[in-house]
N, C-alpha and C positions, 0 to 999 in steps of 0.2 A: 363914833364909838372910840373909847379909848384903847389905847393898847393893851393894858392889861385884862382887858375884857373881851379885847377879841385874842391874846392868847387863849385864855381861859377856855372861852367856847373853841377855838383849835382843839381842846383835849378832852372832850365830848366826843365819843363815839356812839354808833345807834346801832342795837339792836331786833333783829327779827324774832319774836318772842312767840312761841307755840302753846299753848295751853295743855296741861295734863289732862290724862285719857281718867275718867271716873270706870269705875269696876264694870261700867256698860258700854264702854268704850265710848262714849259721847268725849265731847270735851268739858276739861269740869272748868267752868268762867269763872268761880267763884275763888278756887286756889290763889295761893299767894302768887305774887310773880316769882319770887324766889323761887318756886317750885316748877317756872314755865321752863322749857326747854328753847337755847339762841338755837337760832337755827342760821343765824351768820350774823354777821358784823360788819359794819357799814360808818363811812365817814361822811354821809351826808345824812340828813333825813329823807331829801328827795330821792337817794337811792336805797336805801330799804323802803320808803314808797313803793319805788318801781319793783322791787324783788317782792315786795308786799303781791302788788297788782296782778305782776306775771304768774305767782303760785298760785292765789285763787282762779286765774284763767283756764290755769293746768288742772285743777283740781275740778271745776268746771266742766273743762272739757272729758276730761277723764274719772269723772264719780264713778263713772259703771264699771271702771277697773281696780282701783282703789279704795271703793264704798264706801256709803255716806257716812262714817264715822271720822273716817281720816279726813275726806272732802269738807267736814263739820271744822273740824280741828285748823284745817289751813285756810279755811275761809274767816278764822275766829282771830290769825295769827294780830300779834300786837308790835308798832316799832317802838321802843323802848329806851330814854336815855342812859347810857354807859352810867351817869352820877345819880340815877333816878333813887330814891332810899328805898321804895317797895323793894329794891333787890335784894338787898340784905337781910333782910325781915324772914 
C-alpha cells in the first residue's frame, strides 16, 4: 500500500449508527443515515464490530427490561464510515 493511502485510511473513523425511532417506536430502517443517531466512534472497524456485537448481546439479554422496541433499534444498530456521503444527506 502506498503511503498516502494508508495515511488516508488513518483518518477514517467508524461509527456506531442507531436508527430513528418512527412514531411507534419501532426503528424506522428506511431514514437517511444522516438522521441515525452515533452512538460512539471508533478507530477500527473491528471495534465498533465488537461494541456492535456486545450491545445486541445486551439488548438480548435484557429485552424484557428495555422492550422490544429499543432491543429492535440496537439490534438494527449500523458501523458506518466517518467519510461515508449517506451522512451528510
Amino acid at each position: 500500500m502506498k503511503r498516502h493511502h494508508a495515511a488516508a485510511l488513518a483518518l477514517i473513523s467508524w461509527y456506531l449508527m442507531v436508527p430513528p425511532a418512527k412514531s411507534t417506536g419501532e426503528p424506522d430502517l428506511r431514514a437517511p443515515l444522516s438522521k441515525w443517531v452515533t452512538d460512539g466512534s471508533y478507530d477500527t472497524v473491528q471495534a465498533c464490530h465488537k461494541r456492535y456485537q456486545d450491545d445486541v448481546q445486551r439488548a438480548l439479554t435484557f429485552a424484557h427490561k428495555i422492550g422490544h422496541d429499543v432491543s429492535s433499534r440496537i439490534q438494527n444498530e449500523k458501523c458506518i464510515a466517518s467519510n461515508d456521503p449517506r451522512l451528510a444527506k
